[in-house]
C-alpha positions, 0 to 999 in steps of 0.5 A, spaced: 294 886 225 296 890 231 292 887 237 293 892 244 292 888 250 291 888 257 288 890 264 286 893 271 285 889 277 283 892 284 285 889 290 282 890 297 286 886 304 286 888 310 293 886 311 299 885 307 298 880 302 303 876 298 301 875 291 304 871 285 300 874 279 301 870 272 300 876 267 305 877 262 304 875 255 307 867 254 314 867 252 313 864 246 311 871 243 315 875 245 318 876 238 311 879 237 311 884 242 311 891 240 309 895 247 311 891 253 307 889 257 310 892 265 305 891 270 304 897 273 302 897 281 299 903 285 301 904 290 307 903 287 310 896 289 316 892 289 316 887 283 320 880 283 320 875 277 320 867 275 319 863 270 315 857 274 316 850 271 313 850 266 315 856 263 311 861 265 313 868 267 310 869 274 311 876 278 311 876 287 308 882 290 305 884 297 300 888 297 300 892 303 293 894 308 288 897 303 287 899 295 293 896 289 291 896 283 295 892 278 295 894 270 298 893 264 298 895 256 301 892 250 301 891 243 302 885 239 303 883 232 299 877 230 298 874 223 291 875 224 290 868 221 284 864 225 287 858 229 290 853 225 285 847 222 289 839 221 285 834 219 291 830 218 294 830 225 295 824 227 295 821 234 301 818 237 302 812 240 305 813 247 311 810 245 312 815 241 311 821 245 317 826 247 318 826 255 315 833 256 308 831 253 307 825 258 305 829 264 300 832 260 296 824 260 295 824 267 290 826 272 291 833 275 287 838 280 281 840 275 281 834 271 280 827 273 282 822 269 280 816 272 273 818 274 271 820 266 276 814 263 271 810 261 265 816 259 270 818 255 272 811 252 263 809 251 262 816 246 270 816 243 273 810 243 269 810 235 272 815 232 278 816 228 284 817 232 287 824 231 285 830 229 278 828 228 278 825 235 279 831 239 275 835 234 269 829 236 270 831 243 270 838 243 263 838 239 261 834 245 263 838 251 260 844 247 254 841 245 253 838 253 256 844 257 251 851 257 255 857 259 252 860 264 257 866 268 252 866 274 253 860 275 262 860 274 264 857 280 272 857 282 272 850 285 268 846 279 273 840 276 272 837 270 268 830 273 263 835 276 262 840 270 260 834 265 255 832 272 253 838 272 252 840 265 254 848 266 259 852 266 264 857 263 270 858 258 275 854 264 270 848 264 269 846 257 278 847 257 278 842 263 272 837 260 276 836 254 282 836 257 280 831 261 276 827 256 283 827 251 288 825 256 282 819 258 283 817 249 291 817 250 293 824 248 296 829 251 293 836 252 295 841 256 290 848 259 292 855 256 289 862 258 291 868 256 286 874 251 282 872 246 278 878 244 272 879 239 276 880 232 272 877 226 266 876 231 260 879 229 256 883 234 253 883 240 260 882 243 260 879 251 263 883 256 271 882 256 275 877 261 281 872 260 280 867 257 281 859 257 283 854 251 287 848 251 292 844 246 293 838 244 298 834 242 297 832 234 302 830 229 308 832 232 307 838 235 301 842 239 295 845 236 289 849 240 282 848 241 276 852 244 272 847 246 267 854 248 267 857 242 269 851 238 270 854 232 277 858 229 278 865 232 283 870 231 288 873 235 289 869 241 294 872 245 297 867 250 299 868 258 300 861 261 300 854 259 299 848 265 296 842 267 290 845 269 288 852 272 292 851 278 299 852 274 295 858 270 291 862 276 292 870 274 294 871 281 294 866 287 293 871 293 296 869 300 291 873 305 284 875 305 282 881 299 276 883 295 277 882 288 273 890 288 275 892 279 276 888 274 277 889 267 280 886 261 282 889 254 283 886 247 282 890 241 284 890 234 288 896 233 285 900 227 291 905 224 289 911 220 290 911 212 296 914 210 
C-alpha cells in the first residue's frame, strides 16, 4: 500500500526563535519514499541539517517575531503488514549484546531505572524470558496506564506515570521502556506516524505517535504498549532513549504552539 504522511505546525514568538525540528522520515525508509517528505516553511526560512547521534535526521531554523508555519507531504510505500509477532525471540545474556545496544539498558531523563527496578523484578521476574517477558510488560502497563489527553503532561516520567496511573501514547513508551531495561533488555523510545489503517471506527483525532523497540533474538522489534495489539503502517521519524532524543521541535525562546495537524492515510488509487 501507499500511505501519504504528514503535517502542519503553527508557531507564535515574539522574537526570533532558533528551533531544532525532528520531522523527517527516519532514514531506515528512505528506499520506501515515493514523494519526499521537504519541510516547507512560511515565511520562507533558511533550512540547515544533521544527523544527531543517534541517527536521526534534524533540521535548524530560526523562526522570526510572529507566525511560521512548518509543513510537509510525503507517500510512502509499506508492506501493509501488521507489526511483526516472535514469540520465539529470546533474551540475550548481557555478555552477548552488541555495544550500540547497551546504552539503551541505562537510565535516562523520562525512564528511571533505578526508582522501577525492583517493581519491575516482584511483577516479571516469573515470566519466560524473551519475547513472552516484554510482551507480559506490555499487558501490564496497558492494562495500569488509562489514557487520558486532558491530562498529558510533557514533564511526566516513567516513575511518575506507573504512580499516577495515566497518561498518553508517550507514557506507556516510556514505562515499558523503563520496566524492560529493569529485566536486562535493551529498549529504545520510537515516534513517528501511526495512522488509523486496519482499525475499525470511531477513529481519534491524529497526532504523533510513541512506540518503543526491543531488542530480541538478535535484532530490534516494535511494541505499543498503548494499542498493545499489531498495527499497520507505522512510519517512523526517530528513535532515542527517551522523548528527549525525539522531541519534534525543541524551541529556544517563548512561542505558542497556535495550529497543529497530523495526517496519515491509506492512499486509495482509482481501479484501472
Amino acid at each position: 500500500m501507499k500511505i501519504k504522511v504528514g503535517y502542519e505546525l503553527v508557531y507564535d514568538c515574539p522574537q526570533p526563535t532558533p528551533m531544532l525540528l525532528m520531522l523527517n522520515i527516519h532514514y531506515s525508509r528512505a528506499s520506501d519514499i515515493l514523494v519526499p517528505d521537504h519541510l516547507v516553511t512560511d515565511p520562507p526560512l533558511p533550512i540547515t541539517a544533521y544527523r544527531d547521534g543517534f541517527g536521526n535526521w534534524c533540521s535548524r531554523v530560526t523562526a522570526p517575531a510572529g507566525v511560521t508555519r512548518i509543513t510537509t507531504t510525503a507517500v510512502v510505500r509499506d508492506s501493509g503488514k501488521p507489526d511483526e509477532v516472535v514469540p520465539s525471540a529470546r533474551q540475550h545474556t548481557l555478555e552477548e549484546l552488541p555495544e550500540e545496544a547497551l546504552v539503551f539498558l541505562l537510565a535516562s531523563r523520562y525512564c528511571e531505572t533505578e526508582l522501577l527496578s525492583d517493581t519491575a523484578w516482584k511483577l516479571f521476574s516469573g515470566t519466560e524470558p524473551g519475547w513472552a517477558r516484554v510482551q507480559a510488560i506490555c499487558d501490564f502497563v496497558h492494562n495500569h496506564i488509562k489514557f487520558d489527553y486532558m491530562q498529558a503532561r510533557s514533564t511526566r516520567t516513567a516513575w511518575e506515570a506507573y504512580n499516577e496511573k495515566v497518561g498518553v501514547c508517550r507514557d506507556y513508551a516510556h514505562l515499558a521502556v523503563a520496566f524492560c531495561r529493569a529485566m536486562n533488555i535493551p529498549a529504545r523510545y520510537c515516534t513517528g506516524y501511526l495512522g488509523d489503517i486496519g482499525v475499525p471506527p470511531p477513529h481519534g483525532v491524529m497526532d504523533f505517535a510513541g512506540w518503543f523497540e526491543a531488542y530480541l533474538g538478535g535484532r530490534w522489534y516494535t511494541f505499543d504498549a498503548r494499542n498493545n495489539t499489531p498495527r499497520i503502517g507505522r512510519v517512523l521519524l526517530a528513535r532515542g532513549r527517551d522523548a528527549v532524543d525525539v522531541a519534534i521541535s525543541t524551541t529556544f525562546g517563548p512561542n505558542t504552539l497556535t495550529g497543529f495537524t497530523v495526517w496519515t492515510d491509506e492512499v486509495v488509487e482509482a481501479a484501472k
